[in-house]
N, C-alpha and C positions, 0 to 999 in steps of 0.2 A: 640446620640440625644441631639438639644438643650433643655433647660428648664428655664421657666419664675418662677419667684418668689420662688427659692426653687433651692438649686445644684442639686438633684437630688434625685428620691425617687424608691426605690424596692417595689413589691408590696410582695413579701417574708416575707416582715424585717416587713409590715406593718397590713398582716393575721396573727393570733393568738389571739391578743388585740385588734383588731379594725375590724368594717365596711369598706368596702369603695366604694364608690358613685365615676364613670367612667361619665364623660359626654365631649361628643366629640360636638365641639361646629366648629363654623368659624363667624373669626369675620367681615366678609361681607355678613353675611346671619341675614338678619331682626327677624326671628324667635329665633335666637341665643340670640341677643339683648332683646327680648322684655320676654324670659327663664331665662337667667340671673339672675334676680331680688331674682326667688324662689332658685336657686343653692345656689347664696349667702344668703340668707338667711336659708337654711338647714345646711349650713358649720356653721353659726356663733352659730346658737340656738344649736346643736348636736356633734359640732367638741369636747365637752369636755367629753362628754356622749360616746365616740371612734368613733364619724365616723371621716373619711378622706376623702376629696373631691381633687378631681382629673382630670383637664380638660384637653383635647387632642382635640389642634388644626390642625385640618385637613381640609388645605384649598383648596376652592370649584373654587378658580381665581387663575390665574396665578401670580398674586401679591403679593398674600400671602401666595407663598412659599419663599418669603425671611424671612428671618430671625426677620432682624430691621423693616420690614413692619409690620410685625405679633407681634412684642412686642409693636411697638410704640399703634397698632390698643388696644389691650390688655388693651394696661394700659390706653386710651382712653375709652375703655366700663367701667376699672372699677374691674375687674378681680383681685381679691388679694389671691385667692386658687393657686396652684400648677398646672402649666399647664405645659405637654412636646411639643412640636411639630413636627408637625407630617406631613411636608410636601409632603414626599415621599409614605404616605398611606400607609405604614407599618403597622402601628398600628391596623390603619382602617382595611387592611386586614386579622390581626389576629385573631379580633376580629367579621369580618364579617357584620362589620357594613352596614347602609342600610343607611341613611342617617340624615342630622342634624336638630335640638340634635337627639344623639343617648345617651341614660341613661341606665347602667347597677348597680345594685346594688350587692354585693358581702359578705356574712357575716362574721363573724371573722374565719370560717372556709373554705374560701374558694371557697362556693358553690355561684353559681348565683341565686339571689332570684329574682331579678325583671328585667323588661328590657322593654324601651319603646321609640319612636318614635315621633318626631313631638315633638309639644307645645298640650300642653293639659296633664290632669290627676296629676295636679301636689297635689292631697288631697290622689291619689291614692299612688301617690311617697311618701309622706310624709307617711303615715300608713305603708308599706313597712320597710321603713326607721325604725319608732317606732319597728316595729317586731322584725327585727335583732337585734337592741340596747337593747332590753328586754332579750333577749335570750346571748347577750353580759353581762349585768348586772341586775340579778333579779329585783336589788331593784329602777332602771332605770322607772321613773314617765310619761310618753309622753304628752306634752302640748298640748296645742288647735294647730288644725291646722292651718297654716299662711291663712290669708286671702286673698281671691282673689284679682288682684291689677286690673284685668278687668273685663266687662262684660262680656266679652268670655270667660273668664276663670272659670265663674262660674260652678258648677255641675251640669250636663244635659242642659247646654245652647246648644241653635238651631242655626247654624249659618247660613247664606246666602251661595251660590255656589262665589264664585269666580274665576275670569280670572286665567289661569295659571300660573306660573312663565315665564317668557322669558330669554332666551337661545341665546349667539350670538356668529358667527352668526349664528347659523342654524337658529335663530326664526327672520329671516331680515325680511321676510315677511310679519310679525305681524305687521311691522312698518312703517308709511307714513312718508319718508324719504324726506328729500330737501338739498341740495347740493351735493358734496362727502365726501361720505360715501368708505372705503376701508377696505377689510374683514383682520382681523389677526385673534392669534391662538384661541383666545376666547373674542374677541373684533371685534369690529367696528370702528375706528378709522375718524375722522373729520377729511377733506381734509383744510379747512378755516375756522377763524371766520362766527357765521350766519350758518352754520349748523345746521341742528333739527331733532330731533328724535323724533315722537309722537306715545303715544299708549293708544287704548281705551281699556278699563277695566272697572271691577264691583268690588270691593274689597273696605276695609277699608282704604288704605290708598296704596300708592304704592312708591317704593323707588329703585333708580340707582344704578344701582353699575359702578362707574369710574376712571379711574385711567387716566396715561398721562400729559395731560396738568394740572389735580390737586392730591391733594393728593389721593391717593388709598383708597377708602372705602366706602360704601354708604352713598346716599342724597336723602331725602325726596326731593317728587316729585309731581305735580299734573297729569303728563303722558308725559309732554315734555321737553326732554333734549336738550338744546341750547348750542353750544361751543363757549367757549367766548376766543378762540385759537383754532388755528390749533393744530393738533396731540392729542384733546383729545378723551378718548377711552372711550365708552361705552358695560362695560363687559353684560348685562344684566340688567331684572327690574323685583322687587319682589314686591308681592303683602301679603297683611296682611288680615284675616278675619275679617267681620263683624257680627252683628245680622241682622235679616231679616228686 
């Protein structure tokens, strides 16, 4: 397997003295991006205190099983932990994962302490995290918890329902389409410039994922994608939570 910023790392070599903090991420999924923030900021305050942070990219588009797509995307978010990747969903399936982020937390022995799903809980991650490190090193002090960077992220915040994610193509449906449009393996491909994909929605903000005729990776969106070339592909369109 390849690996981004790091030759390579055993998790063997790395239980005994450390924590370590698993989070399977993909750098075409909006929720990934907007998680981020807290991962790297749990590596920077903690990585001295023994944890080890560790992201496994497991991409959700066909794009991002390349290799040089999934690095260049990477180092675009920002990413400076130790990523392997993990295009073949190996990993994913050893682990059984369910979907991204998936966070597992692991303590110097071993054992899986936490484990969670989605965006959200990240004051629950961080406590988590303090547990094992104290039990790693007594005399181990745990700061305040990082601060929320959203509204939504606050504790016990109420969000609105949201449209679902869309899916191409199975979810062509969803979408009032004008020109040609041509189905592939997890796109929708523009026949000519002047093409348009539209989609209504309820959500905080909503974003494309496309590859093709531009670079590979999501674009904030207000619900319509226009091809300004032929052959571009629209893999799907995600949507972010709001409050009510």
């Amino acid at each position: 397997m390849n690996w981004l910023n790091v030759a390579f790392l055993r998790m063997d070599r790395l239980l005994g003295s450390n924590a370590v903090l698993i989070e399977f991420f993909d750098t075409a999924r909006v929720n990934s991006h907007r998680t981020l923030p807290y991962v790297q900021g749990w590596d920077a305050r903690y990585r001295e205190h023994g944890l080890r942070t560790i992201g496994v990219h497991s991409p959700g588009y066909s794009f991002g099983r390349e290799p040089e797509v999934a690095e260049r995307l990477a180092a675009e978010m920002g990413v400076r932990h130790p990523v392997v990747l993990d295009p073949d969903f190996e990993v994913w399936r050893l682990y059984g994962n369910r979907g991204w982020p998936g966070r597992y937390l692991f303590d110097f022995r071993g054992y899986l302490r936490y484990i969670h799903y989605g965006e959200g809980d990240y004051s629950g991650t961080e406590a988590a995290i303090a547990e094992v490190l104290e039990e790693l090193d007594e005399d181990f002090e745990a700061p305040e918890p990082l601060k929320p960077i959203r509204s939504e992220d606050e504790e016990g915040a109420v969000l609105a329902p949201q449209t679902a994610d869309i899916a191409l193509p199975a979810d062509r449906s969803r979408l009032e389409l004008t020109g040609e449009w041509s189905d592939g393996e997890d796109w929708i491909q523009a026949g000519a410039p002047g093409a348009s994909a539209t989609a209504t929605f309820t959500a905080g903000g909503a974003w494309a994922v496309l590859s093709g005729a531009v670079d590979p990776g999501i674009y904030e969106t207000e619900g319509t994608v226009t091809a300004q070339a032929g052959g571009l592909r629209l893999h799907g369109l995600q949507f972010t939570p709001r409050a009510p």
